[in-house]
N, C-alpha and C positions, 0 to 999 in steps of 0.2 A: 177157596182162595186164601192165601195164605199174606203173611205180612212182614216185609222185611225192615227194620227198624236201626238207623247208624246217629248216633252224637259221638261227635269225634272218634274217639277210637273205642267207642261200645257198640256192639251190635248183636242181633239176633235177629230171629226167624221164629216170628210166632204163629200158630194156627188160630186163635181168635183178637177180638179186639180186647177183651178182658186180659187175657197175657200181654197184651201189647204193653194196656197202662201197669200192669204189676210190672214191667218191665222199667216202664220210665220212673214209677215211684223208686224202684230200687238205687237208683241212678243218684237221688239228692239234692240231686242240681237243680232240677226239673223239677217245676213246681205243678202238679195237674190238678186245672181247675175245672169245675164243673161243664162249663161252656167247652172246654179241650177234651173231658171225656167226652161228652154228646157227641163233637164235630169229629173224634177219631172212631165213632162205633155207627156214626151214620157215615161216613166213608169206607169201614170195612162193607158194611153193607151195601152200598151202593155199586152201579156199575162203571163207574169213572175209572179209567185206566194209568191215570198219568200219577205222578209222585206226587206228595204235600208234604210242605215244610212247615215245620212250626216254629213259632219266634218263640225263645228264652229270654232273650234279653238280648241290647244293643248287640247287633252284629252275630249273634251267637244262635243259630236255629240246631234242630234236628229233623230228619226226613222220614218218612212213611214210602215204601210202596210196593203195591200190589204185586203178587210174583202164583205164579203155576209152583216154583219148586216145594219140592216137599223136606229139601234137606238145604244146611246152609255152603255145601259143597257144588249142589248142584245151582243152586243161584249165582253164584259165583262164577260158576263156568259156560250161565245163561243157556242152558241145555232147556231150562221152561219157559223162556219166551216162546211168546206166540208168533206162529211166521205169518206177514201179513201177504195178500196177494199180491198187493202192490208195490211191493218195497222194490222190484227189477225195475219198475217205470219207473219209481222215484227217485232211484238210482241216475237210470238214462237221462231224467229230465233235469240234472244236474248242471248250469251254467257252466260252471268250472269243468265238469267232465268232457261238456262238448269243446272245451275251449284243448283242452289237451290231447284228445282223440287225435291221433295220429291219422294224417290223411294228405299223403303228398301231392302236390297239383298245383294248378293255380288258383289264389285268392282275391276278392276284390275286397278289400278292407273300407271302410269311413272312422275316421276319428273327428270326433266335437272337443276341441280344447281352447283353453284358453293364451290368446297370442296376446305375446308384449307390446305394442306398435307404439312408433313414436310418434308424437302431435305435433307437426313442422310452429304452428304456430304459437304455440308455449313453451315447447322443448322440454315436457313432461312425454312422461307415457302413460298408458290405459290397457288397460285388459280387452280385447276384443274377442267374442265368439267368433270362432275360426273351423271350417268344416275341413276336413283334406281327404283325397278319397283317392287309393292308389290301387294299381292291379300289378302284384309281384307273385313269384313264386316261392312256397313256403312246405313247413312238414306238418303245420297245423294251423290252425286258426291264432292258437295263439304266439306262433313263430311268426304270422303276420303282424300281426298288431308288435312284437319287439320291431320289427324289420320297420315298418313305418315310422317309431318313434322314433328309433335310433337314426332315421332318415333326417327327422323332423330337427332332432337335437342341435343335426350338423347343421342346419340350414335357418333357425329361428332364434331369438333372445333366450340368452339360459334361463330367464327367471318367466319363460312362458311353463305352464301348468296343464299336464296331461293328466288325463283320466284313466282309471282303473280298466283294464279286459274285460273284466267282470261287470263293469257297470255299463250303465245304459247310454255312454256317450260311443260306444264302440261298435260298431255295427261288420259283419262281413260274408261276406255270399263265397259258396266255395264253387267256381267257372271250371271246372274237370282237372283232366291229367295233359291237358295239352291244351293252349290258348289258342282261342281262337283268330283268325286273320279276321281284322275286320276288312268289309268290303268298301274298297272305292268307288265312287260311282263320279 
């Protein structure tokens, strides 16, 4: 396992921990003390995968982190990362990807916002939770959710406060490629 090391605009690619700190002593800036040797040669060794940064001073760190490549070209062009199994699910399981997936048909959307209403008896107003829950046709989930807002805009106090697509106040079911009749009985 190799190590790749950047303060500002220095960097390299070292094979041990021992070159790492000859690296940052070279540096000047970087003062390595005992407790930063031990904590960067018990992290070369160990099997933690993620980056560590080290504080220099206020505001001012340098990074450490673990890499496959063996040259500082190939790091760079991430040819030695490791491909993880799951990285197409985590892809998929992406709120924002499902929200942009194209998918023409009908939607039933819910939005949680907060409505302006007036108080007849003080002639103040209040923020009320307000559910609204529409069934339009759209090219995605989140062409509903503009469709509803933009609905909502024409029809509520402008200083009412909608919620993010993304967040958890926006809910929507996608009902097919053709709406259904509902039955009269």
């Amino acid at each position: 396992m190799n190590l790749y090391i950047r303060y500002f605009d220095n960097e390299t690619l070292v094979h041990s921990a021992e070159e790492a700190l000859d690296f940052l002593r070279s540096l000047g800036e970087i003062t390595v003390t005992r407790n930063m040797e031990e904590d960067i040669k018990e992290y070369a060794s160990s099997n933690v995968m993620f980056p560590k940064r080290y504080k220099v001073r206020a505001h001012v760190y340098f990074i450490i982190i673990k890499t496959m490549a063996d040259n500082m070209r190939d790091f760079k062009e991430k040819k030695a990362m490791k491909a993880t199994q799951g990285s197409a699910t985590v892809h998929n399981d992406n709120p924002l990807a499902h929200l942009n997936t194209r998918k023409d048909g009908w939607y039933e959307g819910e939005v949680e916002f907060k409505r302006v209403v007036l108080i007849p008896s003080t002639g103040k107003h209040e923020y009320r939770d307000t559910t609204f829950v529409a069934r339009c046709k759209a090219l995605s989930a989140l062409d509903c959710y503009n469709r509803i807002v933009e609905y909502l805009r024409t029809r509520v106090d402008s200083r009412s406060q909608f919620p993010s697509a993304k967040g958890k106040k926006f809910h929507y079911k996608y009902l097919g490629m053709w709406k259904e009749a509902e039955a009269k009985e």
